[in-house]
Structures are given as structure tokens and as C-alpha cells.
C-alpha positions in Angstrom: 126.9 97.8 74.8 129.1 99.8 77.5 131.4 97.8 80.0 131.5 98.4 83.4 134.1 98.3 85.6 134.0 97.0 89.5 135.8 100.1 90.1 135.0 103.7 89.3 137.8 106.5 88.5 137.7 108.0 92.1 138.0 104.0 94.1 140.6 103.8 91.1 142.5 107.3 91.7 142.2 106.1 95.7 144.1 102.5 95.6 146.6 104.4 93.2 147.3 106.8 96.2 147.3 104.3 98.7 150.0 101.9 96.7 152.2 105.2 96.7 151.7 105.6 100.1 153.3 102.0 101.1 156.2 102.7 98.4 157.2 106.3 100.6 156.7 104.6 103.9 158.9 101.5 102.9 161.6 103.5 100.9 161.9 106.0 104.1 162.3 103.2 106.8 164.3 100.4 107.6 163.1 97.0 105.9 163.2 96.2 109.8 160.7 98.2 111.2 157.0 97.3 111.4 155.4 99.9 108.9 158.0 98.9 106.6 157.2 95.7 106.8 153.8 96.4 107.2 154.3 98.2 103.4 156.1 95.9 102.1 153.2 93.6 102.5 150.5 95.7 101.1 152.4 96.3 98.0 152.8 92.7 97.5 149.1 92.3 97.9 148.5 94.5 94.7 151.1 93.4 92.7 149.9 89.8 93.1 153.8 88.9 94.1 156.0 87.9 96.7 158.1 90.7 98.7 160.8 89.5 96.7 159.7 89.3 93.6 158.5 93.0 93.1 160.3 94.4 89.8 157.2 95.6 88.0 155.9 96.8 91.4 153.4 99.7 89.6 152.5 97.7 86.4 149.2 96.7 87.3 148.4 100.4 88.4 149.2 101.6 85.0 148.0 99.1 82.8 145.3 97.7 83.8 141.8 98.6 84.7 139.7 96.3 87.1 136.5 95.0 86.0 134.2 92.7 86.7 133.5 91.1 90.0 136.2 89.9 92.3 
């Protein structure tokens, strides 16, 4: 019996890119301006923490694979 994921390698490969994204735009701004902030947020949103609280900010991207449904 296989196991499928929600996700497939390429929606996978694309959130990836997109976390990486918000970590360039917030580490090239100040933490005061809007995409900054903006970034700040939307890596919070994937690493299921707090804009403070982001010290393992790419774990999830690394170790673990989506499945199921959400």
C-alpha cells in the first residue's frame, strides 16, 4: 500500500521557493518596512511560530513531508 501525500514534489519544490523568497526580502530590508514585515509574517505562517520565536525557521522544509488532508 503506497502513501500519498497532499502535496506533490513540484507544489513541494514551489512553497520551498517561496519560504526562501520571504527570508531574502526580510534579510535585505528594514524590519520596518511593509514587505519586511509582510515576510516576516509569511515565514511565521510556515514555521507554525511567532515572529519571535523563529530559530528553526527551515526545519519543517527539510524534514518533513506534508500528507494527508489539511
Amino acid at each position: 500500500m503506497s502513501r500519498q501525500t497532499s502535496l506533490g514534489p513540484k507544489q513541494f519544490e514551489q512553497l520551498q521557493e517561496i519560504y526562501r523568497a520571504a527570508c531574502r526580502v526580510r534579510s535585505q530590508l528594514p524590519e520596518s518596512h511593509p514587505a519586511s514585515v509582510t515576510a516576516t509574517r509569511l515565514i511565521a505562517a510556515f514555521t507554525g511560530q511567532d515572529a519571535e520565536q523563529q530559530g528553526a525557521r527551515e526545519a519543517w522544509l527539510r524534514e518533513v513531508r506534508p500528507a494527508g488532508h489539511a
